[in-house]
N, CA, C and O of each residue as an XYZ file, in Angstrom:
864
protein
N     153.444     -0.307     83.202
C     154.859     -0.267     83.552
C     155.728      0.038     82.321
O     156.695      0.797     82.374
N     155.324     -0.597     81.213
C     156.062     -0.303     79.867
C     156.056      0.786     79.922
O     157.158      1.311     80.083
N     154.589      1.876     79.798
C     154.704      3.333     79.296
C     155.781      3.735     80.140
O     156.939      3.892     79.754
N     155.371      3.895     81.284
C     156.777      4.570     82.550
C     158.146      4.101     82.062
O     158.989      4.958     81.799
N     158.431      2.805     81.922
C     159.548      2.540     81.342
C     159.992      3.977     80.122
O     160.855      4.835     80.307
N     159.303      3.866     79.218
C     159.208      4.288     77.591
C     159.573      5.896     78.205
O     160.567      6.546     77.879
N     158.481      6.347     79.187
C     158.714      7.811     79.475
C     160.278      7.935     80.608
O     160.593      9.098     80.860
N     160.914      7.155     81.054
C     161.815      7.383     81.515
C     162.645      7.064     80.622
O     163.477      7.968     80.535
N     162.847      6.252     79.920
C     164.234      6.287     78.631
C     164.153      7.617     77.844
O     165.106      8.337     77.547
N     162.724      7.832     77.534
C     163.149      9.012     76.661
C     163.565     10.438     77.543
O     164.205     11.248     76.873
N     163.412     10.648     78.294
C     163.716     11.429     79.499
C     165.325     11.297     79.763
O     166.000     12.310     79.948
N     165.765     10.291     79.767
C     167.394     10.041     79.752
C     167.947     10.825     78.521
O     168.713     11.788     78.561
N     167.477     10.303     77.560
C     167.495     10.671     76.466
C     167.589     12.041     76.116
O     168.677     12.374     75.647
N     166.630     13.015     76.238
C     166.237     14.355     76.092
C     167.696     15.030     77.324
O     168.262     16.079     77.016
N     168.022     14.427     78.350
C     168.518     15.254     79.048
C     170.307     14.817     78.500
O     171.233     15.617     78.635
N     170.421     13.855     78.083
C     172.315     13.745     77.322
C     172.312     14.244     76.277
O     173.400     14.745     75.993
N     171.171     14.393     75.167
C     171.004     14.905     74.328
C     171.539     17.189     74.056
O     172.264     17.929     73.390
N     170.305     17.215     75.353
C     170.421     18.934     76.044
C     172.504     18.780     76.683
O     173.516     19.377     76.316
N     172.259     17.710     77.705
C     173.752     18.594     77.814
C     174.683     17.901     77.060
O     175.775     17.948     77.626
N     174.718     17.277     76.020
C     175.588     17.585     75.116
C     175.340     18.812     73.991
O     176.166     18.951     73.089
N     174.574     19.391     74.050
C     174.263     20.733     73.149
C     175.290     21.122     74.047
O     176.477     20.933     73.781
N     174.732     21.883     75.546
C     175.792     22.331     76.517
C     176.713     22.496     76.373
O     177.075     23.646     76.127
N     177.723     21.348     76.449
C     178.954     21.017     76.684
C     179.670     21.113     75.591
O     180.901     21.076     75.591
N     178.876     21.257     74.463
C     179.673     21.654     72.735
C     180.160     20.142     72.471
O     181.343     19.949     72.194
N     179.253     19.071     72.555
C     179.603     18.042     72.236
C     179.221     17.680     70.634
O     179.688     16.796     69.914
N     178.081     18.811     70.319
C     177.248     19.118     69.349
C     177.320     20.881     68.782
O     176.782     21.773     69.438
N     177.744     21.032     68.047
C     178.003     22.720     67.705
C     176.699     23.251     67.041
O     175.826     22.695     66.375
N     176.878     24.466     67.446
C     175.271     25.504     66.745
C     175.030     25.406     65.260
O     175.901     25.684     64.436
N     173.915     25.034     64.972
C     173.394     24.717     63.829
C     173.790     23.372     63.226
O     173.671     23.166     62.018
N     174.236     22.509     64.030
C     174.678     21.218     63.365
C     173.074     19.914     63.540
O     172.129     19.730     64.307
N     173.640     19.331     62.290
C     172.299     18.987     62.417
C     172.355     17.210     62.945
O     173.340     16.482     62.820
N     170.813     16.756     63.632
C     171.169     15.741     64.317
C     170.205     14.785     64.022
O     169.066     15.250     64.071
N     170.290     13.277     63.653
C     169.082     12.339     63.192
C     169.237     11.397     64.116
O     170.057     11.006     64.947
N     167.634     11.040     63.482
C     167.362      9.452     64.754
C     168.507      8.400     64.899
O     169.074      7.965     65.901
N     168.704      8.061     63.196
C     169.875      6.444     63.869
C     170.738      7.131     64.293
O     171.154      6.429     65.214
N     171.419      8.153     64.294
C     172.989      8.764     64.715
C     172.357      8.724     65.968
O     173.239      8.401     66.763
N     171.206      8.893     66.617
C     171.279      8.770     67.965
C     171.031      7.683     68.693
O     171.228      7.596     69.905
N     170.374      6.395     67.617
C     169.525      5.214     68.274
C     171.366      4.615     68.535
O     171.760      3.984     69.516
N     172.220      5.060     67.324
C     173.322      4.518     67.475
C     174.254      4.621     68.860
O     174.614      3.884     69.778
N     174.382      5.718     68.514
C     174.834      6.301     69.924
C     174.751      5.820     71.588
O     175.596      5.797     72.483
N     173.310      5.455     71.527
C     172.642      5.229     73.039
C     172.169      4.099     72.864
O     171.555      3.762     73.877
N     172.143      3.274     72.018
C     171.800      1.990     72.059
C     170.194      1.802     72.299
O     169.801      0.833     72.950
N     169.338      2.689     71.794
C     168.084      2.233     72.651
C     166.908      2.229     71.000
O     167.411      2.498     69.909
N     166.149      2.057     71.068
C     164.694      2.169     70.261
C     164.625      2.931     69.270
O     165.790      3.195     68.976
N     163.949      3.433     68.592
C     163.597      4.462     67.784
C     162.838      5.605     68.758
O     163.215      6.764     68.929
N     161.590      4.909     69.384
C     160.332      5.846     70.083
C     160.967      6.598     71.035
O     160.741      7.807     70.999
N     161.971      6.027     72.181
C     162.393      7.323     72.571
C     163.270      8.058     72.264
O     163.214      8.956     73.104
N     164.099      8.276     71.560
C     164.841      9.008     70.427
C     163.904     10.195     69.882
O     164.098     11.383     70.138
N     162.842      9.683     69.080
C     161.929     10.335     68.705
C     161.100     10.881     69.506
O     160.328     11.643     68.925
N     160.942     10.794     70.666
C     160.129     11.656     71.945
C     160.640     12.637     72.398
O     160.085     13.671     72.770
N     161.764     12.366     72.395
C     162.617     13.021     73.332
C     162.957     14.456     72.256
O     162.772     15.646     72.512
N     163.351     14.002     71.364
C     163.574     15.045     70.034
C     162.612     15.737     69.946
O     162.859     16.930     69.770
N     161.359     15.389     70.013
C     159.989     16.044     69.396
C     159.952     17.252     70.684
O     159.780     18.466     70.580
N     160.253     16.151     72.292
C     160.250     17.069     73.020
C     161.489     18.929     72.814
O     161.252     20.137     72.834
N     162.501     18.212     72.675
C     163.611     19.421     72.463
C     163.135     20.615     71.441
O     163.642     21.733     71.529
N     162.229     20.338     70.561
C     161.756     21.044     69.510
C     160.803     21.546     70.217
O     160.908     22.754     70.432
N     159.582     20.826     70.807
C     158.958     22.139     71.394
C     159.202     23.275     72.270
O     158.418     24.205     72.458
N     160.841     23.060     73.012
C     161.583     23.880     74.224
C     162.123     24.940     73.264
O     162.610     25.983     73.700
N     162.031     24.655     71.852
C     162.805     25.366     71.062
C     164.273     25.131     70.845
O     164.757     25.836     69.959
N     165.082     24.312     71.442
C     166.265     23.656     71.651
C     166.639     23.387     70.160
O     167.637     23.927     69.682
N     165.619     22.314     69.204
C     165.657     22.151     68.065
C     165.200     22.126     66.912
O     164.043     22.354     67.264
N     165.149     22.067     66.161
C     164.332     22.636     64.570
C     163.806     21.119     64.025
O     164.644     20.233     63.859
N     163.064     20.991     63.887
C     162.872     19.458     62.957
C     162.949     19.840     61.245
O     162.175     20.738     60.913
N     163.669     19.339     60.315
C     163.739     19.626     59.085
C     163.108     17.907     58.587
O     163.797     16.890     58.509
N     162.009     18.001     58.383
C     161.574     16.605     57.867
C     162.006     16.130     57.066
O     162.499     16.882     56.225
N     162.084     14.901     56.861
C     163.156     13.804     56.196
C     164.459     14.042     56.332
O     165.133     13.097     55.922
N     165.245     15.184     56.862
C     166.729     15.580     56.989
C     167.115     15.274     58.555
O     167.904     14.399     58.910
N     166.478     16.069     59.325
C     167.333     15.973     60.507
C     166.467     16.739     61.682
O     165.263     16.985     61.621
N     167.225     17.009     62.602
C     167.085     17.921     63.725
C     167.900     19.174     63.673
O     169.052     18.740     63.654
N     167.958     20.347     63.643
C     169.024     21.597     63.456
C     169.257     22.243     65.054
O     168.290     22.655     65.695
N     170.254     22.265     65.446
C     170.577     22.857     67.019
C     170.010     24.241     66.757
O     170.485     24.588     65.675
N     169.210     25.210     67.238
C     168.751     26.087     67.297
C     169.930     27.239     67.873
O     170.304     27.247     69.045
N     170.447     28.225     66.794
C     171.484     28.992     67.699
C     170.948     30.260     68.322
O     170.655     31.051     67.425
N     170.805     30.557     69.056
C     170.480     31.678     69.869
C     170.784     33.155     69.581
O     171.880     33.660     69.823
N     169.887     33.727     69.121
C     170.787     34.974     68.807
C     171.053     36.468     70.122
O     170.581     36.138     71.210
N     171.481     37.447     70.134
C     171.601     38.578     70.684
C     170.425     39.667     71.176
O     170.611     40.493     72.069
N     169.452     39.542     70.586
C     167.955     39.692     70.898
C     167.329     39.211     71.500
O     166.483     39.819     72.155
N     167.553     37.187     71.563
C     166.894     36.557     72.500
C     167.220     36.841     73.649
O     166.296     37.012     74.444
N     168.758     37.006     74.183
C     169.246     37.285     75.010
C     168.997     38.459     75.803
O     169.067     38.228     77.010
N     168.720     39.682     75.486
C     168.820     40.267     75.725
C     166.903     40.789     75.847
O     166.331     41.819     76.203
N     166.516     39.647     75.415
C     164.871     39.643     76.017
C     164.852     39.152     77.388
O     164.352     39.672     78.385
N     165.567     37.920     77.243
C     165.202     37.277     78.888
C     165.755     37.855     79.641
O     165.204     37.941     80.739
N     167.129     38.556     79.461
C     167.814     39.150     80.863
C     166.330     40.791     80.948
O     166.213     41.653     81.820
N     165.837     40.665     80.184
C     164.575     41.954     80.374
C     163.747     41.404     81.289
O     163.624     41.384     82.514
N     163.171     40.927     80.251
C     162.540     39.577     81.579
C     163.120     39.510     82.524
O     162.796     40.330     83.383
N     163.951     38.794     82.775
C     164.147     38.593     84.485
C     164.439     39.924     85.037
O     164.711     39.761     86.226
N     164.500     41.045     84.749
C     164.955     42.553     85.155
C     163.352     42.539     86.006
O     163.182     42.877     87.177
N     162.435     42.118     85.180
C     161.030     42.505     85.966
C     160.401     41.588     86.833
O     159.826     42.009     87.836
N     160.448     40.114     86.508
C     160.611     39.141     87.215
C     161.124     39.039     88.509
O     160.507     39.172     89.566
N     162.194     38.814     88.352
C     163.152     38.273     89.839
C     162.621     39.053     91.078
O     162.064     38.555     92.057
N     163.034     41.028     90.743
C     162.712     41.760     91.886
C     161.405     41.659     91.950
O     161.281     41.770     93.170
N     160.140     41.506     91.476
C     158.863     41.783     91.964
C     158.839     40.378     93.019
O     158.456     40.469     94.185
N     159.349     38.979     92.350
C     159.439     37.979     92.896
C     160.173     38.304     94.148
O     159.585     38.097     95.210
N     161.425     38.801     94.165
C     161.799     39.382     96.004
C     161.132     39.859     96.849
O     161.077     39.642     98.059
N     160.295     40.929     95.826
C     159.348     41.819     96.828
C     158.335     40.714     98.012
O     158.092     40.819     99.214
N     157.907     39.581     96.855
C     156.714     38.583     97.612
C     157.764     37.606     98.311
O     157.214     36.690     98.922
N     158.995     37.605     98.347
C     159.523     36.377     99.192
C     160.077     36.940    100.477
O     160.347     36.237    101.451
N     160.250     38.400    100.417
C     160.506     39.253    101.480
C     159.078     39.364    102.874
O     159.049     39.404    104.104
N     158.436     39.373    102.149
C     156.628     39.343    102.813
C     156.779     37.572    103.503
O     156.858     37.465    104.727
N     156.795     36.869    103.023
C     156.761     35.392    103.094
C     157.901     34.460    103.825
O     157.555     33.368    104.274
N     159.832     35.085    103.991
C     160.476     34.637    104.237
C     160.659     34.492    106.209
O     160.061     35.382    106.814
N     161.072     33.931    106.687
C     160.722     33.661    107.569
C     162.673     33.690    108.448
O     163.551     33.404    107.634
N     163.083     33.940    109.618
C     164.025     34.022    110.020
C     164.932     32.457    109.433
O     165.912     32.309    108.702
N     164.388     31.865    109.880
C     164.861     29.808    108.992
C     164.552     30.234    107.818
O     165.464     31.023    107.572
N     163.898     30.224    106.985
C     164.793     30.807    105.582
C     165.407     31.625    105.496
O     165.960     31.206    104.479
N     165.911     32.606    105.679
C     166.897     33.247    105.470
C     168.685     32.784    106.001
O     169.765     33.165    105.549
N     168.388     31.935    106.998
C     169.192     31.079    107.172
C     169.553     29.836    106.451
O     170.526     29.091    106.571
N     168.594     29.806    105.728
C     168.672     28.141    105.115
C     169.420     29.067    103.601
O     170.507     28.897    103.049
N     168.430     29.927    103.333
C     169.525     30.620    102.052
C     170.731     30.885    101.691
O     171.341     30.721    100.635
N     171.229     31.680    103.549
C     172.273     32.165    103.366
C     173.733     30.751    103.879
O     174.952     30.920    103.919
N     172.972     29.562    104.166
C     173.431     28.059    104.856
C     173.910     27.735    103.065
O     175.045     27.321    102.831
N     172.888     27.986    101.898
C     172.664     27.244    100.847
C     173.623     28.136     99.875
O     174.045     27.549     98.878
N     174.017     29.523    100.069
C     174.532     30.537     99.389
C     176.347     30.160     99.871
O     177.255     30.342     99.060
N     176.553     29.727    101.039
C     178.229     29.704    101.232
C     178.307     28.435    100.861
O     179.463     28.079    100.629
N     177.488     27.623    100.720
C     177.594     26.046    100.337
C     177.708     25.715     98.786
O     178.370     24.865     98.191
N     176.838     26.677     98.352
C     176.949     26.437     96.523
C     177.654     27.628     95.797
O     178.186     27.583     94.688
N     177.583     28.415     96.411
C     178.338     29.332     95.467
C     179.752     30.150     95.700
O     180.301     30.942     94.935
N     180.352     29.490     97.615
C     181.592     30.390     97.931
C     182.509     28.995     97.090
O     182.169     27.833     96.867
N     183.565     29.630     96.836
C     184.896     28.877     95.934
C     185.901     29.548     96.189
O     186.107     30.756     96.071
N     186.913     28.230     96.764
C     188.115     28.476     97.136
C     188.809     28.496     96.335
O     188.582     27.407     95.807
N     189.929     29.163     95.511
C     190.759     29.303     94.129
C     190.001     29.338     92.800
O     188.872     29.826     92.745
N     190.611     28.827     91.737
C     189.839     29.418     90.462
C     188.705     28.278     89.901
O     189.115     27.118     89.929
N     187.414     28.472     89.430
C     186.861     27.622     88.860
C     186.633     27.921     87.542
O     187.155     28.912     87.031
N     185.902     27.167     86.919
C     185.837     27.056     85.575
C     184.346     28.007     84.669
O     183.181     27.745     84.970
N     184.597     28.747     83.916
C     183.503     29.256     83.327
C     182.288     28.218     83.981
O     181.867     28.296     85.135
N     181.902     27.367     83.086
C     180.688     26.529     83.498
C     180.489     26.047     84.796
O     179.374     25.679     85.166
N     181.657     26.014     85.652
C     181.150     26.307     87.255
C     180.401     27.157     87.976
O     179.635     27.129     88.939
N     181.084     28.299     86.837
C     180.721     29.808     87.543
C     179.011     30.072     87.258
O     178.194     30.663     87.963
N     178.858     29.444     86.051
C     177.440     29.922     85.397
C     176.561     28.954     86.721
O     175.667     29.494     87.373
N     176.937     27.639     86.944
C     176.153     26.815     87.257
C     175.647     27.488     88.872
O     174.492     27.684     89.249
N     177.026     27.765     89.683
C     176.925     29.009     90.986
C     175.660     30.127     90.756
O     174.601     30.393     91.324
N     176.196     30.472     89.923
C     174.804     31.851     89.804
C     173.813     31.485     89.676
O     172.925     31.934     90.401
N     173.585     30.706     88.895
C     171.993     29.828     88.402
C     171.781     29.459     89.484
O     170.784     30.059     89.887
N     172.222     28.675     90.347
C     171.971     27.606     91.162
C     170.999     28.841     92.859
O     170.097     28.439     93.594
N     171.587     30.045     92.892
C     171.677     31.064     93.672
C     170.022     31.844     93.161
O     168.966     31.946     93.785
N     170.358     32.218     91.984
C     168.782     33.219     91.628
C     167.457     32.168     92.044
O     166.492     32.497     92.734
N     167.806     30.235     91.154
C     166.590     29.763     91.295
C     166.278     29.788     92.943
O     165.214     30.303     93.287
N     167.124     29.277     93.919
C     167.064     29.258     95.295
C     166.385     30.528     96.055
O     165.628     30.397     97.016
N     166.765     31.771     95.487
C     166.307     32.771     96.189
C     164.578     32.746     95.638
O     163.612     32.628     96.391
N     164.532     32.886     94.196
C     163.011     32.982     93.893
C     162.492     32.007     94.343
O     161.357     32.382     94.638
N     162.616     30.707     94.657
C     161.979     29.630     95.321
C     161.000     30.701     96.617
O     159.799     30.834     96.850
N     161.803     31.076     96.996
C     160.460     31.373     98.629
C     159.907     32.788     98.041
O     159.774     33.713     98.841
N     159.580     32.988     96.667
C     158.186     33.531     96.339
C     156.997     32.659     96.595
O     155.847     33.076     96.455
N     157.355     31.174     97.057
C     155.532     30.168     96.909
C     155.165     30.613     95.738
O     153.996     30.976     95.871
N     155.520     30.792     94.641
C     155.217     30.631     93.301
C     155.517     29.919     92.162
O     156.066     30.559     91.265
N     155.212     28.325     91.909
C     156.170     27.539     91.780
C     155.747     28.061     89.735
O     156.769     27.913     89.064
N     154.712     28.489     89.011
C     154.867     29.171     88.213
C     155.774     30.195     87.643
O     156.064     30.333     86.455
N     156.188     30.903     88.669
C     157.125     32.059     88.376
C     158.636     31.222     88.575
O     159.682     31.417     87.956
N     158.375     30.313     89.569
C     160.123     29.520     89.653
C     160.038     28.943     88.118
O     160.854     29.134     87.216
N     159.113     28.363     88.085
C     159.302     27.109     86.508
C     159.915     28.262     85.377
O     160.929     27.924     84.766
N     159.405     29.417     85.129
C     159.391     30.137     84.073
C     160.660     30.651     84.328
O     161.364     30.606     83.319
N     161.276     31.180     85.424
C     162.399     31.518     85.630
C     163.463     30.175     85.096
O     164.321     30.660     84.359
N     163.614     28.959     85.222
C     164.545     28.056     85.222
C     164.046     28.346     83.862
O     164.494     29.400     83.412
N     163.147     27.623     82.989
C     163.241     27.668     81.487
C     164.023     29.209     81.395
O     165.067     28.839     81.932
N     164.200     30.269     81.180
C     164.569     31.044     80.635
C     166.089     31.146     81.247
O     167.009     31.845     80.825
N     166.086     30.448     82.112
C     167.945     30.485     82.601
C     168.603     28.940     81.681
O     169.718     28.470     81.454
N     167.439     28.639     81.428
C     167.965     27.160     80.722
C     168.638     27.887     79.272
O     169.754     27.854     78.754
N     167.430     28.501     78.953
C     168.110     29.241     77.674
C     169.677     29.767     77.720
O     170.600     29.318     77.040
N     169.743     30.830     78.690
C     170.965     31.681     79.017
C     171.914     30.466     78.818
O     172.772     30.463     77.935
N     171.738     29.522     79.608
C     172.630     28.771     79.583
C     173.390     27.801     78.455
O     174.445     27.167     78.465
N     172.244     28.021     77.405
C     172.749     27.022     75.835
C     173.289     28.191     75.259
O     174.289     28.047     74.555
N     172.642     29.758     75.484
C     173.468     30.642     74.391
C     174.685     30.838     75.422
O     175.756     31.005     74.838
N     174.720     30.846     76.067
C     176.203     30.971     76.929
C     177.177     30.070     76.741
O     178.355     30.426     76.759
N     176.748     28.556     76.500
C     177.417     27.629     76.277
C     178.389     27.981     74.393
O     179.548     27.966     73.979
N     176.771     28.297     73.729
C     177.208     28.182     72.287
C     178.260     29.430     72.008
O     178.759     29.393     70.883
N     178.680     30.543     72.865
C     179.061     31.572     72.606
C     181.097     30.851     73.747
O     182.201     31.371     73.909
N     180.675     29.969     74.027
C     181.732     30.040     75.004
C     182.277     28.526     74.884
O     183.197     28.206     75.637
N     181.735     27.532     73.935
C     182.083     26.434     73.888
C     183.334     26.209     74.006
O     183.476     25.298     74.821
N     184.604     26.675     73.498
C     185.754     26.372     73.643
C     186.696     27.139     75.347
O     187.874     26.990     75.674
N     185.738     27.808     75.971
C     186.416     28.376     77.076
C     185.553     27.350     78.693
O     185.760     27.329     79.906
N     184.749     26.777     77.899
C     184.152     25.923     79.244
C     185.178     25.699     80.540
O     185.254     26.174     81.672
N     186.136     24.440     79.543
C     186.915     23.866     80.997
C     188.130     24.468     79.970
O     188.493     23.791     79.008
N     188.604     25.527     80.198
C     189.892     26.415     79.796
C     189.974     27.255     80.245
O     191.121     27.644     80.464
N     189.117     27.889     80.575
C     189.050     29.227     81.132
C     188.890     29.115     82.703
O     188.180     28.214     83.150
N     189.536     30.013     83.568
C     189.074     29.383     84.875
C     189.496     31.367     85.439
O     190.234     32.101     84.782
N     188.769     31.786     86.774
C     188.893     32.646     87.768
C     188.264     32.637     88.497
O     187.229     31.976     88.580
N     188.884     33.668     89.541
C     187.939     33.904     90.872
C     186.973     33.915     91.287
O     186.226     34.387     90.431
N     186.326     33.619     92.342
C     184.837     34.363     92.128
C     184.229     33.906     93.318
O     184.235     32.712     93.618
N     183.496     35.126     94.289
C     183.506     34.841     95.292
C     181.593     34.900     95.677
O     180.912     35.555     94.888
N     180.974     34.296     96.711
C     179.638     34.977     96.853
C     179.206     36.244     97.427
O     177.994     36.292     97.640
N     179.905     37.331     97.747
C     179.773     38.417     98.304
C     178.472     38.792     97.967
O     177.534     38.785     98.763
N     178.407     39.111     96.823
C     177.718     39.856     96.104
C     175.618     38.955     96.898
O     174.594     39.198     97.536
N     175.976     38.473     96.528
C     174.514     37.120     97.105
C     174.494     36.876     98.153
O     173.331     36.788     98.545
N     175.333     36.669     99.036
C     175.548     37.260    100.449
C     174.849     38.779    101.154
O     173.980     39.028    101.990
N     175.711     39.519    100.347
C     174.916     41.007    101.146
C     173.691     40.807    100.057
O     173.300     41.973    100.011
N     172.889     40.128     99.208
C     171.174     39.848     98.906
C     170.539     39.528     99.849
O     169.379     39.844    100.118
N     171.538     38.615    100.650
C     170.590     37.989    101.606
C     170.737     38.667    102.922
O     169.740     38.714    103.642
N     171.941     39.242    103.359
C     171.943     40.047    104.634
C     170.910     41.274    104.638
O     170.335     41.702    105.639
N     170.792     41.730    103.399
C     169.405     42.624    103.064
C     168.381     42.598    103.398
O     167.952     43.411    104.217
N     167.633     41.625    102.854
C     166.957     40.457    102.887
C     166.346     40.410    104.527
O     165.189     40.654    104.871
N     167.672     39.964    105.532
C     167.539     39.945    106.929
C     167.317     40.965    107.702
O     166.555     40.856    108.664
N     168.059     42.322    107.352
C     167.627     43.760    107.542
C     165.951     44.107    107.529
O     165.161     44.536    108.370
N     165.863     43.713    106.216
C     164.737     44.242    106.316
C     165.013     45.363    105.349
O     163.940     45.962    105.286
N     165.867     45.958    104.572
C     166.362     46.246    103.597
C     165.975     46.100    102.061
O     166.702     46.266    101.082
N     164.823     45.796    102.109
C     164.197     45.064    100.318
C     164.370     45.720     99.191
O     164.411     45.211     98.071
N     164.532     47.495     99.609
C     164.877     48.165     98.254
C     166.698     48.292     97.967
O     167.451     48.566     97.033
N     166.772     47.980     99.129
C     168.354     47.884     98.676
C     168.823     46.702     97.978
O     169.692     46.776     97.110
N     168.209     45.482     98.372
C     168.234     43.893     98.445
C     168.185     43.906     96.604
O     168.933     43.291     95.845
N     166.964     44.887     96.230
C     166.514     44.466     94.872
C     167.343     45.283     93.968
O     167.454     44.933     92.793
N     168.005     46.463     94.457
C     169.104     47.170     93.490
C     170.666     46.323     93.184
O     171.484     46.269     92.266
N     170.488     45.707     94.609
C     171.402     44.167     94.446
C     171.577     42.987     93.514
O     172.595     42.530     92.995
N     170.464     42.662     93.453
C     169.247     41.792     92.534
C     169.741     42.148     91.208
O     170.301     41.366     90.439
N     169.464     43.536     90.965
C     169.731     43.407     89.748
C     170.975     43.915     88.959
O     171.218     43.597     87.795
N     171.723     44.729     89.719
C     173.491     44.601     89.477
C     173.727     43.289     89.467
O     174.661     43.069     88.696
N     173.246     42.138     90.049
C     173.708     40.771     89.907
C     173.297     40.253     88.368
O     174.164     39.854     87.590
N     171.637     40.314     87.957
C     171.302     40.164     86.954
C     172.034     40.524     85.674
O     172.588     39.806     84.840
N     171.871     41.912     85.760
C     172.921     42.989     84.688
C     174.453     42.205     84.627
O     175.063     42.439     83.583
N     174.893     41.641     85.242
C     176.912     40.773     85.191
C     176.305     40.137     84.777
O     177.214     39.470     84.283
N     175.238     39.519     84.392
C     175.269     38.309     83.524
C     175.374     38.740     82.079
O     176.093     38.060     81.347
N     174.657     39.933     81.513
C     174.560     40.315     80.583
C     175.968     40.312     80.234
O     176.257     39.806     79.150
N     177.167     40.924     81.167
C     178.680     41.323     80.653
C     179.135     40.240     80.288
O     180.072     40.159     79.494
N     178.480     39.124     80.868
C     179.536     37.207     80.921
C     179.609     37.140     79.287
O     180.631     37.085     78.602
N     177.867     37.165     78.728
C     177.909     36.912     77.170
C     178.615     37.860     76.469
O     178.663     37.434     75.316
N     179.396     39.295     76.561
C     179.605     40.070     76.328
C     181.267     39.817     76.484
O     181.819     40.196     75.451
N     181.897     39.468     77.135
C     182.857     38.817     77.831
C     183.705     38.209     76.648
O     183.176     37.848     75.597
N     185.028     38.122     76.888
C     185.730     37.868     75.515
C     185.847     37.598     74.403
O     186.959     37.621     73.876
């Protein structure tokens, strides 16, 4: 019961830790140690130190021994690997969820698409990111490939810290429109029977992400 205990604190841990990177509670390249955090959260040394060791292997953070932890900043290359990646990813992944989807999923998608991602008036940058994310993992879900889903979320996890670190001060400042059309006619595609159109969709959706980091 202890270990479970031990592995769920540090698990708390690892995840306020990540979204305060996020949220720019912590800025790129700043560096971060155990007591500043045992302080912080009130808890142990061991999960502090688990949880850290964990963030370093996600690549999240740098360990500089005897100094600190270093926020890992993301550069313009990484970026512009994973949106490659997912360029080849996502649509092959449509191709197999198109074979596999069933009239109730496509309903449950397009039930899950006006529910998470339509918005009435303006929301906030980090709303907007969280909408889209929330939309690609849902659709690749009914590949039945829970490998290709996992690998997809890690690499949107990424997007999402260099998006954060590039946009920290426009999070909750910045706010516009933004509607699900676009993920909508994915999925009316989708229902057609339409898959090469569905996936030229797919990835005009993909490609606006590239413009977001690009974006003021």
């Amino acid at each position: 019961m202890q270990k479970n205990g031990r592995a769920s604190l540090k698990e708390q841990i690892y995840s306020q830790v990540l979204n305060d990177i996020i949220e720019g509670v912590y800025k790129q390249s700043e560096i971060l140690n155990e007591k500043q955090l045992i302080e912080k959260y009130g808890v142990s040394k061991s999960p502090v130190r688990d949880a850290l060791i964990e963030l370093c292997k996600e690549g999240v953070l740098y360990s500089h021994p005897r100094y600190g932890y270093e926020i890992v900043t993301i550069n313009e290359k990484d970026i512009e690997d994973i949106i490659s990646f997912r360029l080849m990813l996502e649509p092959q992944c449509l191709r197999l969820s198109a074979t596999l989807m069933t009239k109730e999923d496509i309903e449950e998608l397009k039930t899950f698409t006006n529910r998470n991602c339509r918005v009435d008036g303006e929301i906030s940058i980090w709303r907007h990111w969280q909408n889209n994310m929330s939309f690609h993992l849902k659709l690749n879900s009914y590949c039945r490939n829970q490998y290709c889903c996992e690998v997809l979320e890690k690499s949107m996890n990424v997007l999402t810290r260099a998006y954060a670190q590039k946009h920290w001060e426009r999070w909750k400042k910045t706010y516009f429109h933004l509607d699900c059309e676009g993920h909508l006619k994915i999925v009316d595609l989708l229902a057609s029977g339409n898959v090469d159109a569905a996936e030229e969709e797919l990835k005009a959706d993909i490609l606006d992400f590239r413009e977001l980091f690009r974006a003021y």
